[in-house]
Every structure is written in structure tokens, then in C-alpha cells.
C-alpha positions as CSV (number, residue, x, y, z in Angstrom):
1,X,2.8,-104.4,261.7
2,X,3.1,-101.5,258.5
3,X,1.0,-98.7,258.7
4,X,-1.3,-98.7,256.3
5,X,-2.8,-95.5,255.1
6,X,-6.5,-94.7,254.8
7,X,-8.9,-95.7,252.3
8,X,-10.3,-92.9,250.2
9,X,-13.1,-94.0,248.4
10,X,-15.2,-92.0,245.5
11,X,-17.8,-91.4,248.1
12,X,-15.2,-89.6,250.7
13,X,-13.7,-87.7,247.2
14,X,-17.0,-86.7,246.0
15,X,-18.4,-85.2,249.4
16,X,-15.1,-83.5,250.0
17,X,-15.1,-81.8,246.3
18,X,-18.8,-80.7,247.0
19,X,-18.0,-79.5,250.7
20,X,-15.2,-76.8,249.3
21,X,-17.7,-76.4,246.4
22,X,-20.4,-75.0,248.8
23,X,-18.1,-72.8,250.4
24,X,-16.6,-71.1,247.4
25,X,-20.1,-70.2,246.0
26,X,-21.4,-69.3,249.5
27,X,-18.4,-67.3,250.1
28,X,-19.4,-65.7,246.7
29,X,-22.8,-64.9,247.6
30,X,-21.7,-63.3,251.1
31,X,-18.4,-61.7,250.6
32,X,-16.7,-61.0,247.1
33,X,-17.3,-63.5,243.9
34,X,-13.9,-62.2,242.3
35,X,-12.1,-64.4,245.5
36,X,-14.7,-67.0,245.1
37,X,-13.5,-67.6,241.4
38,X,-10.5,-67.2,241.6
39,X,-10.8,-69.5,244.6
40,X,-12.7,-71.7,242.7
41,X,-9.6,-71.8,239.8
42,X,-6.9,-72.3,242.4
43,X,-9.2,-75.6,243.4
44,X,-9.3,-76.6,239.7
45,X,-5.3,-76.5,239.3
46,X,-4.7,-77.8,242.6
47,X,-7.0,-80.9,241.4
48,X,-5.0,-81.0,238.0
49,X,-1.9,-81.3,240.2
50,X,-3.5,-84.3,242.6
51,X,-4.3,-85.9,239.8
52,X,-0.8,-86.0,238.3
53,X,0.8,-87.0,241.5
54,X,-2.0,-89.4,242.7
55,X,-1.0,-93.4,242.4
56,X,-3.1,-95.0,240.1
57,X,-4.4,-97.0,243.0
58,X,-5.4,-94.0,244.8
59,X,-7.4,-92.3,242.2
60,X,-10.9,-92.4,241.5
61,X,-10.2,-93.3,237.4
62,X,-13.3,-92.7,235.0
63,X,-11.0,-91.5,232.3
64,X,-7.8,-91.1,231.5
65,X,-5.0,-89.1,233.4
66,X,-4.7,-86.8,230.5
67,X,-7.8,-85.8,229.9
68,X,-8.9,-85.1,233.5
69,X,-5.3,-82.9,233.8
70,X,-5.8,-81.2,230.6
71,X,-9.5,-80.4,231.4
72,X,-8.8,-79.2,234.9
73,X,-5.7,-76.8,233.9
74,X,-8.1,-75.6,231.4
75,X,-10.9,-74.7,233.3
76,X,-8.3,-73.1,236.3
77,X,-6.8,-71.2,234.1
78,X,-10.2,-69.6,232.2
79,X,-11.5,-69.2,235.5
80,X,-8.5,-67.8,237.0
81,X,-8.5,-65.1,233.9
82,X,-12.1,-64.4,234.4
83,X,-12.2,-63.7,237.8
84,X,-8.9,-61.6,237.6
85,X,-10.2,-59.5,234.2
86,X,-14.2,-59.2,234.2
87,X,-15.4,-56.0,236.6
88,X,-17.8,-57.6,238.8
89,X,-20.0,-54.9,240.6
């Protein structure tokens, strides 16, 4: 009998996004906020680049590849230069 691999539903996706989410910003609030943007922009492009490599069958689709790529390398990379350029006190 084949293996078959888990089932990822939205549900699992979303509450996995929002876990890593809550420890960016708490991470933020406790430690430095320059690695939790930064942090937070390396999650964007790491997203951008699940979502290229994700089967369509294993994605959660509300629109199309594209735009969810585009939009995530967008934000990563704004972020990224945000939190590497602006003097945070």
C-alpha cells in the first residue's frame, strides 16, 4: 500500500502562517524589531518560493500563482530593505 502524504488543509496553512506571525512580532516587541522584519521578509520570500514549487493540488488557490508570487517577493523585498535601512532606536 503507497504512502500517501498528509493532508494540509487552509485551516492547518492558516494557523501555521499566524503561529510564526506571533512570534516574529513578539520577538519584535522583546528582543530587536530590525530581526523581527527582516524575519518577517525572509517569511514573505520563503512563501513566494512555496508557492512556486507547491502542486496545484497542494495549494490553498484564491488567486492566481502570479499574483500571490509577485505580491509576496514584493512585500519581502520592501520589508527586507526596510528593516536593513531605517535606524530603529
Amino acid at each position: 500500500m503507497p504512502m500517501r502524504e498528509p493532508e494540509l488543509t487552509p485551516s492547518r496553512v492558516a494557523m501555521a502562517v499566524l503561529a510564526v506571525t506571533i512570534v516574529l512580532v513578539t520577538g519584535a516587541a522583546v528582543a530587536s524589531p530590525r530581526v523581527a522584519i527582516v524575519a518577517l521578509a525572509v517569511f514573505a520570500l520563503a512563501g513566494a518560493g512555496a508557492r512556486v514549487f507547491a502542486r496545484a493540488s497542494r495549494a490553498f488557490v484564491v488567486r492566481s500563482r502570479t499574483t500571490d508570487v509577485s505580491v509576496l517577493l514584493v512585500f519581502g523585498v520592501v520589508l527586507a530593505y526596510l528593516g536593513l535601512t531605517t535606524p530603529l532606536g
